[in-house]
TIKOLKOL-546317 format. One record per residue: x, y, z of N, C-alpha, C in turn; residue in three letters; residue number from 0. Coordinates in steps of 0.001 Angstrom, whole numbers, plus 500000, padded with zeros to 6 digits. Layout:
BEGIN
+--------+--------+--------+--------+--------+--------+--------+--------+--------+--------+-----+
!     nX !     nY !     nZ !    caX !    caY !    caZ !     cX !     cY !     cZ ! residu ! num !
+--------+--------+--------+--------+--------+--------+--------+--------+--------+--------+-----+
!      X !      Y !      Z !      X !      Y !      Z !      X !      Y !      Z !    Ala ! NUM !
...
+--------+--------+--------+--------+--------+--------+--------+--------+--------+--------+-----+
This chain:
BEGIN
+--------+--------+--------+--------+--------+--------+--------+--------+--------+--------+-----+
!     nX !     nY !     nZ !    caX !    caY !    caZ !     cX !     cY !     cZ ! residu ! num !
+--------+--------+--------+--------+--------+--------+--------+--------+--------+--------+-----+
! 172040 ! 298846 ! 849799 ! 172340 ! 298230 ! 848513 ! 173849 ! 298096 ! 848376 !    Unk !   0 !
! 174319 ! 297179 ! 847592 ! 175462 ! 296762 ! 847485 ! 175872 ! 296405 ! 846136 !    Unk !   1 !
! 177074 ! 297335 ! 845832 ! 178197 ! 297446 ! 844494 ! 178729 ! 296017 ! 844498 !    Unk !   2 !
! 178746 ! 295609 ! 843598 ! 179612 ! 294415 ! 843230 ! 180911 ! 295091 ! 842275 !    Unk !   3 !
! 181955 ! 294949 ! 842854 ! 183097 ! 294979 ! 842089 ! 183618 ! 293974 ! 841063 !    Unk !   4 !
! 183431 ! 294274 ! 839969 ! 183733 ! 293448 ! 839165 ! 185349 ! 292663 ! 838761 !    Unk !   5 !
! 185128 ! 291975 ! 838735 ! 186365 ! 291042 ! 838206 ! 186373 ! 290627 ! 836522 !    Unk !   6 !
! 184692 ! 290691 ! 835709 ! 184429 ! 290614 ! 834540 ! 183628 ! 291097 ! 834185 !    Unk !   7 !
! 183545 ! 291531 ! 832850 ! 182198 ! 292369 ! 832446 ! 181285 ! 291581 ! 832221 !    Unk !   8 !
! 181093 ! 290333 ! 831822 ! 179490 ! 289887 ! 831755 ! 178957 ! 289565 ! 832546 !    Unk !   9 !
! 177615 ! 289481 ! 833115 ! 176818 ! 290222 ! 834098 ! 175239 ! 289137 ! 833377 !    Unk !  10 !
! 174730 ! 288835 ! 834189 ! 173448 ! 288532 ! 834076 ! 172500 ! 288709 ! 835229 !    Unk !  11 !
! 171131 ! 289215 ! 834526 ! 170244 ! 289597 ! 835415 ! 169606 ! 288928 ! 836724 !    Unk !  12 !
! 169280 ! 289433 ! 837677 ! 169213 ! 288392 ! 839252 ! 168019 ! 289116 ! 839575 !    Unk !  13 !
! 167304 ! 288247 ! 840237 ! 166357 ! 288957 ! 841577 ! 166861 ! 289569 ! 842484 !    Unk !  14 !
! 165647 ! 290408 ! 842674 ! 166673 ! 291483 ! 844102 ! 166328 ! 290568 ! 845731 !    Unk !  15 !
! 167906 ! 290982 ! 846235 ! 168060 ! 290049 ! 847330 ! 168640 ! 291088 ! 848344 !    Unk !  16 !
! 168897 ! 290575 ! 849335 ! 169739 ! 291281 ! 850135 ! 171247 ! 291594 ! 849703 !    Unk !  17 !
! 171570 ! 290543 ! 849793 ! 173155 ! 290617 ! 848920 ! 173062 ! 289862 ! 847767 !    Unk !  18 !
! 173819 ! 290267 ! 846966 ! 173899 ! 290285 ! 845505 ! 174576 ! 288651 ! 845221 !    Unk !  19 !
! 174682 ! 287515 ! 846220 ! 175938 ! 286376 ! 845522 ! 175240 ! 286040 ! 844501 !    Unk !  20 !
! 174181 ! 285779 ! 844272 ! 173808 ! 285139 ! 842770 ! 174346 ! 285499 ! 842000 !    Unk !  21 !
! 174509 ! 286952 ! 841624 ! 174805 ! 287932 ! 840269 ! 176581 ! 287572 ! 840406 !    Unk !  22 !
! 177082 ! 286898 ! 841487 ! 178689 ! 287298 ! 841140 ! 179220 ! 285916 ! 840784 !    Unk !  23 !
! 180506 ! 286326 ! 840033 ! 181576 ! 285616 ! 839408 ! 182591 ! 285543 ! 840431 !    Unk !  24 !
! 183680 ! 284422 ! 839848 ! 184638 ! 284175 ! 840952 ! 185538 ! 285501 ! 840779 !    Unk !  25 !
! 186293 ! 286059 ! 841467 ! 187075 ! 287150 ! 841836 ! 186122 ! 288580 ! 842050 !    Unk !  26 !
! 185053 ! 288825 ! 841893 ! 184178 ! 289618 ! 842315 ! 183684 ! 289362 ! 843719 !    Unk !  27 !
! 183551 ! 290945 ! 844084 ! 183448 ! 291234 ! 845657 ! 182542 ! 292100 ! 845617 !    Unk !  28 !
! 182208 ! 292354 ! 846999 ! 181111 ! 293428 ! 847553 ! 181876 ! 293634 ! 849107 !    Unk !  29 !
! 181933 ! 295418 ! 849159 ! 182452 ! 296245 ! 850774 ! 181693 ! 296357 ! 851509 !    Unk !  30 !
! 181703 ! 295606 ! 852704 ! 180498 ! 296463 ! 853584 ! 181537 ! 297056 ! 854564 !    Unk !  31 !
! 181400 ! 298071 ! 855339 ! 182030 ! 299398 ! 855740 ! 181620 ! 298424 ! 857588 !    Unk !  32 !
! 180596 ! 298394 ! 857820 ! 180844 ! 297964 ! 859240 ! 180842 ! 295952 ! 859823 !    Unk !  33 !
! 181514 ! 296228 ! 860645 ! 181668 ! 294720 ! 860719 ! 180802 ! 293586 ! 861053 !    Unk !  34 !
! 179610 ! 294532 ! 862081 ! 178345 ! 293639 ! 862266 ! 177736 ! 292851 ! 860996 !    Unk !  35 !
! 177647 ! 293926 ! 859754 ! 177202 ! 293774 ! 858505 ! 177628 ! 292956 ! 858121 !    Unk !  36 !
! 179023 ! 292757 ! 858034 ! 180006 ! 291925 ! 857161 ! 179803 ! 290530 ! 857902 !    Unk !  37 !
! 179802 ! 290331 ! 859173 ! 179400 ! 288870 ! 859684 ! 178323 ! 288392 ! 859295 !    Unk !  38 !
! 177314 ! 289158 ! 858936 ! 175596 ! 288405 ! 858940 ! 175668 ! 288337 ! 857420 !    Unk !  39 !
! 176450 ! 289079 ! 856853 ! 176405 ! 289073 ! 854723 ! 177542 ! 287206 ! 854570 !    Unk !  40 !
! 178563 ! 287460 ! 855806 ! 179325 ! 286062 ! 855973 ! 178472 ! 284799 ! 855663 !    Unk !  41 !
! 177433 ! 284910 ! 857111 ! 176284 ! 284414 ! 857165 ! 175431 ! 283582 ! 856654 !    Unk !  42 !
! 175104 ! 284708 ! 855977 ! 174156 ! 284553 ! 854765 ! 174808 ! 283828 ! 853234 !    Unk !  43 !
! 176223 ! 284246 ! 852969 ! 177198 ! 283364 ! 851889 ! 177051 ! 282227 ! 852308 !    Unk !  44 !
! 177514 ! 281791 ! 853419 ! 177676 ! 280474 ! 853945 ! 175931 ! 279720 ! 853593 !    Unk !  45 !
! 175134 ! 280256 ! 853861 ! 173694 ! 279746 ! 853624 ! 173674 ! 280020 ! 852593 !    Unk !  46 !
! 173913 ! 280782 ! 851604 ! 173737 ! 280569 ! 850108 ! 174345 ! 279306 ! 849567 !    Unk !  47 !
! 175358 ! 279384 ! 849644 ! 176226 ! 278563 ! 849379 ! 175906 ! 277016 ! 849613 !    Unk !  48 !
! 175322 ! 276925 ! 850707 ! 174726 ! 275268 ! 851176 ! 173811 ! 275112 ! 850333 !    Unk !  49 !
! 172838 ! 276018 ! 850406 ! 171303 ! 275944 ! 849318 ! 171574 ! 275948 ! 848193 !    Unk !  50 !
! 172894 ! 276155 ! 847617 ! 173334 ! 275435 ! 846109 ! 174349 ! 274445 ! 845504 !    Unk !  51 !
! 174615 ! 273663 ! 847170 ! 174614 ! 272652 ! 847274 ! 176681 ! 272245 ! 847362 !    Unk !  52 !
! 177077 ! 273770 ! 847503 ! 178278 ! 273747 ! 847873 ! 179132 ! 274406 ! 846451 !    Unk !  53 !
! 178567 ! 274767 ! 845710 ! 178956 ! 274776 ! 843761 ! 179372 ! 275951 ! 844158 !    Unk !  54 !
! 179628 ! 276825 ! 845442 ! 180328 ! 278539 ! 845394 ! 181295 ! 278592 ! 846596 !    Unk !  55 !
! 181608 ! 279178 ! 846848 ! 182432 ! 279573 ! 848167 ! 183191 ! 280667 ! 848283 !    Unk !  56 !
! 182631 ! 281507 ! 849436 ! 183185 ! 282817 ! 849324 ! 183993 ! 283417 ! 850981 !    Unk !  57 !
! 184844 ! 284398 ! 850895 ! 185771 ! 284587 ! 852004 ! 185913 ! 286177 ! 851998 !    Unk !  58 !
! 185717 ! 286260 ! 853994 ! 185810 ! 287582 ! 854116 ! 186888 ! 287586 ! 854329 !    Unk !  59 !
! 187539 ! 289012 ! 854172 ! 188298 ! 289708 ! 853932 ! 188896 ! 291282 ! 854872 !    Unk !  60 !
! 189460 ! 291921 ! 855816 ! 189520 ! 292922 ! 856086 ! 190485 ! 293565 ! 855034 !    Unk !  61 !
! 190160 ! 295162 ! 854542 ! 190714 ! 295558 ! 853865 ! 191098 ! 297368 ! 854254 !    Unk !  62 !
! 191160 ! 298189 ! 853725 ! 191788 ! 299421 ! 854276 ! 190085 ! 300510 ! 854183 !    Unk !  63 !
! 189358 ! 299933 ! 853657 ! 187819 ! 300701 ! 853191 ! 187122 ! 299941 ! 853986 !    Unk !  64 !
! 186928 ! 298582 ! 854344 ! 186203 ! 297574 ! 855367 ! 186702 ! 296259 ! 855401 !    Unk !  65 !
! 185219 ! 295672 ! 855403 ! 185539 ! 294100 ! 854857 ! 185008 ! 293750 ! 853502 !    Unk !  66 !
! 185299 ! 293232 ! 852946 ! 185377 ! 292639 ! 851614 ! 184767 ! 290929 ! 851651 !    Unk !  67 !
! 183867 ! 290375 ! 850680 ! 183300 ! 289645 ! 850743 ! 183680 ! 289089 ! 849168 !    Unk !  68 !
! 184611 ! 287985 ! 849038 ! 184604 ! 287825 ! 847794 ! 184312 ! 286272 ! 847358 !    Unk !  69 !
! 183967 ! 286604 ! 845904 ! 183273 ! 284670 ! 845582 ! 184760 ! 283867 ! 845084 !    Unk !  70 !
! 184761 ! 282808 ! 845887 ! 186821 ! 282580 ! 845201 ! 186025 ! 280925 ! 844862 !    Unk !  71 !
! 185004 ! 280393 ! 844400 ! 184870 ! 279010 ! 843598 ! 183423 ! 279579 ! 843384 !    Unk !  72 !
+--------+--------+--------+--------+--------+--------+--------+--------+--------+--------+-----+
């Protein structure tokens, strides 16, 4: 399961998924700790992202805790 770091407090309810992009706002992120993870969560943004038709876009990140996955449109 995966923390979304918030960038804002309002929040609306999502189906449970593997990773959380539905539920996030732009400047909100999620850590995954190993890097295999972080490529296939990449992955999977990139396929979210097509299946809604391009309206998000998100960028990994290495950071000092892992990689970082954040929504920046």
């Amino acid at each position: 399961m995966f923390v979304i770091d918030k960038a804002s407090e309002q929040r609306q309810p999502s189906e449970r998924v593997s990773y959380p992009f539905g539920s996030m706002f732009v400047g909100d992120s999620i850590l995954i700790e190993d890097f295999r993870r972080a490529e296939s969560a990449r992955v999977a943004a990139i396929q979210f992202a097509r299946r809604r038709g391009g309206a998000c876009k998100f960028s990994l990140r290495k950071t000092r805790e892992g990689w970082r996955i954040f929504r920046i449109a």
